[in-house]
C-alpha positions as CSV (number, residue, x, y, z in Angstrom):
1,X,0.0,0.0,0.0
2,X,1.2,3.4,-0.9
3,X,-1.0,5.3,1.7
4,X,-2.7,7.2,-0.8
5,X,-6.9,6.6,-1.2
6,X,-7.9,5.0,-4.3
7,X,-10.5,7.8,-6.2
8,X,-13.3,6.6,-7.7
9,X,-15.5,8.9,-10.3
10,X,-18.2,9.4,-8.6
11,X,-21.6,9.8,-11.3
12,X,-24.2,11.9,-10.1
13,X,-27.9,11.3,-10.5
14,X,-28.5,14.0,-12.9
15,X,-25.4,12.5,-15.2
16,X,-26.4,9.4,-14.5
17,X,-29.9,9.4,-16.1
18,X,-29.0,11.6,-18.8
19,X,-26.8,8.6,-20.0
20,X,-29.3,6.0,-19.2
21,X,-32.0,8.0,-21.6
22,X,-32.9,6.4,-25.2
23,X,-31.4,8.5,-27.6
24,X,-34.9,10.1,-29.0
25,X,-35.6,8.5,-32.8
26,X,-34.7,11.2,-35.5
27,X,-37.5,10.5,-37.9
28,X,-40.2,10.6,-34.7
29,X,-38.4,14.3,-34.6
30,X,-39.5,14.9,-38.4
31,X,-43.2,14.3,-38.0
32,X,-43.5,16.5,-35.3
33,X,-41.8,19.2,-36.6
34,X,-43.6,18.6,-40.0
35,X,-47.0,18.3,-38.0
36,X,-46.0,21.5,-35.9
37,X,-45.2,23.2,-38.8
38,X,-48.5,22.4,-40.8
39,X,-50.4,23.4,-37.8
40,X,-48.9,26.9,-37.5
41,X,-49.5,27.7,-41.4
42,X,-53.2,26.3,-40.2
43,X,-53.4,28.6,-37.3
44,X,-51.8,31.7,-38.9
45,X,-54.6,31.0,-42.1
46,X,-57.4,31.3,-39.4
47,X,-55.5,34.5,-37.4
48,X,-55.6,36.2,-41.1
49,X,-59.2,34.8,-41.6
50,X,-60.5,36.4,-38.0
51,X,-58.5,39.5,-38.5
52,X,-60.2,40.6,-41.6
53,X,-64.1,39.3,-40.0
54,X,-63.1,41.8,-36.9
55,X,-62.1,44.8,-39.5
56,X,-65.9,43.9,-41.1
57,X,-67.5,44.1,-38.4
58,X,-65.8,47.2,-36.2
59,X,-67.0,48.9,-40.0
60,X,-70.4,47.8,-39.0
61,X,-70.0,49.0,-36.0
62,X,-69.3,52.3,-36.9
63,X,-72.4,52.6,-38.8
64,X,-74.7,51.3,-36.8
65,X,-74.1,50.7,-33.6
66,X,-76.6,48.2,-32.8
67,X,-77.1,45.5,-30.5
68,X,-75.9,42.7,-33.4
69,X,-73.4,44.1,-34.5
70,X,-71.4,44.6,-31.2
71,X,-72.1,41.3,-30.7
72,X,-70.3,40.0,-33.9
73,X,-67.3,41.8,-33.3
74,X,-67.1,40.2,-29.9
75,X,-68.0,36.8,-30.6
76,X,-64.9,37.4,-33.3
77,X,-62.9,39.1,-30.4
78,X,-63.6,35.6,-28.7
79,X,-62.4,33.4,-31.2
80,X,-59.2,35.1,-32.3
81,X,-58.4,35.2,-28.3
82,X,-59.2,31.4,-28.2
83,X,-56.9,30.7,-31.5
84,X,-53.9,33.1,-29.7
85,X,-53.9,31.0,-26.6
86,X,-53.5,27.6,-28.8
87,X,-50.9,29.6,-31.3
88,X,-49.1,30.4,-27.6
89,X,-49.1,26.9,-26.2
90,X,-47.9,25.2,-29.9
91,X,-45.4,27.8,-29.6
92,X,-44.7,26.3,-26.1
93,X,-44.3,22.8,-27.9
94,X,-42.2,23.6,-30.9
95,X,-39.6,25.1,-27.5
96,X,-40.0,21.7,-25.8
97,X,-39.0,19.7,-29.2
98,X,-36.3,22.0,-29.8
99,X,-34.7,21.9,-26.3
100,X,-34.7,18.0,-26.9
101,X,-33.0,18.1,-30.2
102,X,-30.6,20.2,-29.0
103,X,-30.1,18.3,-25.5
């Protein structure tokens, strides 16, 4: 014995699992990124789509400001908030599946 302790690497749990993670499959990567991408050219159609029915009806609106037509401008209001929030949370997705590519 020389006196001297033997070291030992020591791997620590974060390291540890990283390593014992499949490798994720690059053509499942493909499909989601073509499926992501199809769905944002979907989502940014209907943005356009509920854009133009709001200008419509704020035009309405400025004619006659009746009952109806305040109504269709905020049913249209509605939708194009409810189309944002999904735009938001695929934008939250395509983030996820690029952090995992890149990890």
């Amino acid at each position: 014995m020389t006196g001297k302790k033997h070291m030992e690497g020591k791997v620590t749990g974060k390291n540890h699992r990283k390593l014992l993670q499949p490798k994720p499959d690059p053509k499942k990567w493909k499909e989601n990124v073509k499926f992501l991408a199809g769905l944002a050219a979907e989502t940014t159609a209907v943005q356009a789509e509920l854009m133009g029915k709001m200008d419509e009806n704020l035009l309405k609106l400025r004619s006659d400001p009746s009952p109806p037509n305040l109504h269709a401008l905020q049913l249209t209001e509605h939708q194009l908030q409810k189309v944002n929030m999904l735009a938001t949370l695929m934008k939250d997705e395509v983030d996820d599946l690029a952090a995992e590519i890149i990890a």
